[in-house]
C-alpha positions as CSV (number, residue, x, y, z in Angstrom):
1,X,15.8,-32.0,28.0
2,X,19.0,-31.2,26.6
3,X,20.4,-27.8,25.3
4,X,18.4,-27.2,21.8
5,X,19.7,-23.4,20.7
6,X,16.5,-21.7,19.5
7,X,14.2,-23.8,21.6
8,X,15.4,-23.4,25.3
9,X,18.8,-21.6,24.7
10,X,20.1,-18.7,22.8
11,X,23.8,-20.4,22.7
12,X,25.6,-23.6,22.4
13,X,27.9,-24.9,24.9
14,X,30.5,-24.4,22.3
15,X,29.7,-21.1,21.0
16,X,30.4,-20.3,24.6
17,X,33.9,-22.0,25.0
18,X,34.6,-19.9,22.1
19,X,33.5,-16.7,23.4
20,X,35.2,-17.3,26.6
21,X,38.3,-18.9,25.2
22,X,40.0,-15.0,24.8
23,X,38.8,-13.7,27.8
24,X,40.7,-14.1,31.4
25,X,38.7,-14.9,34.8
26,X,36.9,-17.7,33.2
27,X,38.1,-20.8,35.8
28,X,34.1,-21.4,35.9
29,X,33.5,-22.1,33.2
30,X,36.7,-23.9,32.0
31,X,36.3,-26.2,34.9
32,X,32.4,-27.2,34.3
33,X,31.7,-30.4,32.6
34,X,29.8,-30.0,29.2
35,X,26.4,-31.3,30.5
36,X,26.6,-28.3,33.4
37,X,27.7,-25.5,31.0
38,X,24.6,-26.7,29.0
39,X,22.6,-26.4,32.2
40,X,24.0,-22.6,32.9
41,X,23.3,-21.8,29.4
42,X,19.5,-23.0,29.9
43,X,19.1,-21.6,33.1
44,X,20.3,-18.1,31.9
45,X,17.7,-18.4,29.0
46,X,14.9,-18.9,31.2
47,X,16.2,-15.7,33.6
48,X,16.2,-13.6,30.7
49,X,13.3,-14.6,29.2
50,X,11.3,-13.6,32.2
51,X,12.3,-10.2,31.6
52,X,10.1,-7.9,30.0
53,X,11.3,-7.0,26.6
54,X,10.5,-4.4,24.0
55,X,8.6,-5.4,21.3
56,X,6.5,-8.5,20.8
57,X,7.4,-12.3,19.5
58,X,7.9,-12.9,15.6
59,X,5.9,-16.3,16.8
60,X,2.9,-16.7,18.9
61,X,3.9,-20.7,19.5
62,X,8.1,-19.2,19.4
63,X,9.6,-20.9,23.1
64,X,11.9,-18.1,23.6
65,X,11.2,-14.4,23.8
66,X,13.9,-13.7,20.8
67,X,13.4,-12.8,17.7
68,X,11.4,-10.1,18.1
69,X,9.2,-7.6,15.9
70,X,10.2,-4.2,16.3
71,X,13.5,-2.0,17.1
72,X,15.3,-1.2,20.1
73,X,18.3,2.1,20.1
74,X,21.9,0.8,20.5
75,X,23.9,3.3,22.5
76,X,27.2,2.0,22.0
77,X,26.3,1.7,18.3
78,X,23.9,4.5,18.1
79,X,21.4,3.4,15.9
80,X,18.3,1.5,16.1
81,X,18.5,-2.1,15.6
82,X,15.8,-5.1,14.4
83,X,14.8,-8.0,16.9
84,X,13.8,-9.7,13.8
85,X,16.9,-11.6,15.3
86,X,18.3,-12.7,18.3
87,X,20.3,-9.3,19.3
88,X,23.9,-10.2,19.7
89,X,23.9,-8.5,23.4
90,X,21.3,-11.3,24.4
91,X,23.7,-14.2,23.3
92,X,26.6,-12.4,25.3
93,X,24.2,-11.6,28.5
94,X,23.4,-15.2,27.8
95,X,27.3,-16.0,28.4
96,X,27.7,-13.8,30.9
97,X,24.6,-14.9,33.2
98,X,25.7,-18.9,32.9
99,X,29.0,-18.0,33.6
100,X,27.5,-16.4,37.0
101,X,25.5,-18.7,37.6
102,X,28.6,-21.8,37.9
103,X,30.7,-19.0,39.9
104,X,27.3,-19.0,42.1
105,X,26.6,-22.2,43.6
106,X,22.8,-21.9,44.7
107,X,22.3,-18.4,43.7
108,X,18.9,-18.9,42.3
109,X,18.0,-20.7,45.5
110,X,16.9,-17.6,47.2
111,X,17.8,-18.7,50.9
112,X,17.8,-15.7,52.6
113,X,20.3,-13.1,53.6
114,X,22.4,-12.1,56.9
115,X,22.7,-9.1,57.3
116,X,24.7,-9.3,60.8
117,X,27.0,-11.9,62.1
118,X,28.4,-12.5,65.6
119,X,30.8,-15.8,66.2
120,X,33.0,-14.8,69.5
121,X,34.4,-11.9,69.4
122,X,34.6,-12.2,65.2
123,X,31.9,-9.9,63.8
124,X,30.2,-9.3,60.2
125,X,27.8,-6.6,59.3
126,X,26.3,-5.5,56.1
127,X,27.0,-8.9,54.7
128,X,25.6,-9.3,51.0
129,X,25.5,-12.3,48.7
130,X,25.9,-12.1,44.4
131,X,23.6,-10.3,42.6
132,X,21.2,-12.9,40.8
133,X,21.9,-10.5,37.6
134,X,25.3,-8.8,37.5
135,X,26.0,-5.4,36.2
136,X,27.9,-6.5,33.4
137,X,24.3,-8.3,32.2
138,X,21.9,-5.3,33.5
139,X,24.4,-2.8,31.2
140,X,23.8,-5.1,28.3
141,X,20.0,-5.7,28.3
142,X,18.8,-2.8,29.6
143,X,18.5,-1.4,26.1
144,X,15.9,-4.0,24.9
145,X,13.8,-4.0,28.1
146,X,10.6,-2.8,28.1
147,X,11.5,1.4,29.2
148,X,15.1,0.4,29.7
149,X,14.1,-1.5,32.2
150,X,12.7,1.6,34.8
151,X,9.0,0.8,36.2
152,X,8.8,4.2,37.0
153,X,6.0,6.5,35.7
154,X,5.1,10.1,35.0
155,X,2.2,12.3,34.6
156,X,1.8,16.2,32.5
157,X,-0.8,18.0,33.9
């Protein structure tokens, strides 16, 4: 299936060479083919929309998880907004998250981690690989997640 915005995909391949058209670091993305960028955009969809998200769907037979009923606060605009549509820091996190996902070859793959290498007398510790969500996506969803996102819980006695 190919990209359909509002059925598996919260942006178009060209919505996102316009986004990323003013900003720098973008080889990525620039490079990929149309077809692939399509992919990253699907792909980042389906991450997000496995997140659990304040509010419920508009549409019980909607494919995507946006729009929403209900509200979530804005920090950086400081007001609470409707999820009656698709909230403008899902379309970016959708950017962001494809363009991770081409600068991260096999990053969904979930392979494993090495934590200590030894070749000779050359040695690695502590080694990490990317995130599978980077900061820059966690700082803009964690407003419209379910509790900002925290699983932790508290009691009054």
């Amino acid at each position: 299936m190919s990209l359909l915005k509002g059925t598996n995909s919260y942006a178009t391949v060209v919505e996102g060479d316009t986004f990323f058209a003013d900003r720098i670091d973008v080889d990525a993305w620039v490079s990929a083919t149309d077809p692939k960028k399509g992919q990253a955009l699907v792909t980042a969809t389906s991450v997000l929309d496995n997140m659990t998200w304040t509010g419920v769907v508009l549409d019980v037979n909607q494919l995507l998880a946006f729009p929403r009923s209900g509200t979530y606060f804005d920090p950086r605009l400081g007001m609470d907004i409707e999820l009656s549509v698709v909230p403008n820091r899902i379309v970016i996190a959708t950017f962001e998250l494809a363009y991770h996902l081409l600068n991260n070859s096999g990053l969904l793959d979930d392979k494993g981690q090495v934590r200590d290498l030894r070749l000779g007398d050359i040695s690695l510790s502590n080694v990490r690989t990317s995130n599978k969500i980077p900061d820059s996506v966690k700082r803009l969803i964690t407003p419209l997640l379910q509790n900002a996102g925290c699983n932790l819980w508290w009691r009054i006695n």
